[in-house]
N, C-alpha and C positions, 0 to 999 in steps of 0.2 A: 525341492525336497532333497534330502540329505539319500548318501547309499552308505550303510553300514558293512561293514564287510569281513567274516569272518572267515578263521583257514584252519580247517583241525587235520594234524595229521592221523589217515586209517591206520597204515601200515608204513614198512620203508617203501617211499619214494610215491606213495598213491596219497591223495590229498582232496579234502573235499574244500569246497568257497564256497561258503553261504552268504550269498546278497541279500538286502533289506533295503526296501525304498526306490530309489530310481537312478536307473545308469542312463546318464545323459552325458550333452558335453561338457557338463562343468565337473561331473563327478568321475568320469571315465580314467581321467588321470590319476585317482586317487587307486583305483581297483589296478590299473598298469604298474603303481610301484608295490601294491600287495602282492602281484602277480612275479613279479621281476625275479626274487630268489627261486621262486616255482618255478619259472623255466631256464632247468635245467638239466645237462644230460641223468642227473639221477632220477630226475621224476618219472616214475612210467606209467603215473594215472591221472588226469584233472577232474574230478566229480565236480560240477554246478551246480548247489542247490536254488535253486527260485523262488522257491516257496513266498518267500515275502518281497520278492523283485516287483514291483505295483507299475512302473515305464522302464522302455529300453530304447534309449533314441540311434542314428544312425551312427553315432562314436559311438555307443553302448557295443551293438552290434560287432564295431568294426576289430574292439578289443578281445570281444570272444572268438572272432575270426584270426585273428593272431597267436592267439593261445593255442586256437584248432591246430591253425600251421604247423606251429610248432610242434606240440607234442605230434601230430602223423609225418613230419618229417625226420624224428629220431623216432618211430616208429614206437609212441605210447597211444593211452587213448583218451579220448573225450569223452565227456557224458554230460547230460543234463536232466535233472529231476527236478519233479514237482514244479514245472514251467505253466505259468498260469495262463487263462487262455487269451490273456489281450497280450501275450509277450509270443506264445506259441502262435496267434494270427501274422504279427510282425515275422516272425522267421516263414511260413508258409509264403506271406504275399511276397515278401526278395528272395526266397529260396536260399537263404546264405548257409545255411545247413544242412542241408540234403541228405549225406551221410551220417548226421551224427546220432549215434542213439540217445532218445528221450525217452523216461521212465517216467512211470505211473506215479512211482513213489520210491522212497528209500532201500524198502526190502527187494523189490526189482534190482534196484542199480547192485545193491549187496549181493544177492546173484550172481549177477555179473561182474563184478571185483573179484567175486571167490576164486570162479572160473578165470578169470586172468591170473590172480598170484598161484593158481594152482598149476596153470600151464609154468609160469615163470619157474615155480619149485622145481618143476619135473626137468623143465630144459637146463638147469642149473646143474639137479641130481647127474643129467647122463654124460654132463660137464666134466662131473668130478672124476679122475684120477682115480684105477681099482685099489 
């Protein structure tokens, strides 16, 4: 099965990836060079939608652990929404996510975007020069 792979920009530098289909090892490579421009020091959000994600094999897996890395090593964040439950049993039984937040649904992770670019505005605001 094929993984279709979409990337809309939210706001500056916060980004959602909507997968469709199946991230395995033939497709994984295809989602690392969609992913390539996104990791970078501007990014400061990755939202994952799943919604239509149907497999996630051990490459699947190891490319959203990369991504994970990444963005909490220049200190952005991760997310994942609408993760279906045979992709959400796979991260439960290897624990490769532990920390990340997983949302219900879209208006959840939208929440919690607000509250990040809100904090971002504010630490910018007391940035600026009176």
């Amino acid at each position: 099965m094929a993984l279709k792979t979409s990337v809309i920009r939210r706001d500056i530098g916060v980004f959602v990836v909507s997968l469709a289909g199946s991230l395995d090892s033939h497709t994984y490579v295809d989602l690392e060079a969609k992913l390539k421009p996104l990791l970078a020091p501007a990014t400061k959000a990755l939202m994952f939608d799943l919604k239509e994600l149907e497999y996630i094999s051990s490459m699947g897996v190891s490319t959203l652990l990369k991504a994970r890395r990444f963005m909490e090593g220049q200190g952005g964040s991760f997310l994942m929404v609408n993760v279906q439950p045979q992709i959400n049993e796979v991260f439960k039984i290897i624990k490769a996510l532990p920390n990340v937040p997983v949302f219900e649904n879209m208006e959840e992770a939208d929440r919690y975007f607000e509250e990040i670019q809100r904090k971002i505005r504010e630490e910018q605001d007391r940035q600026k020069p009176f």
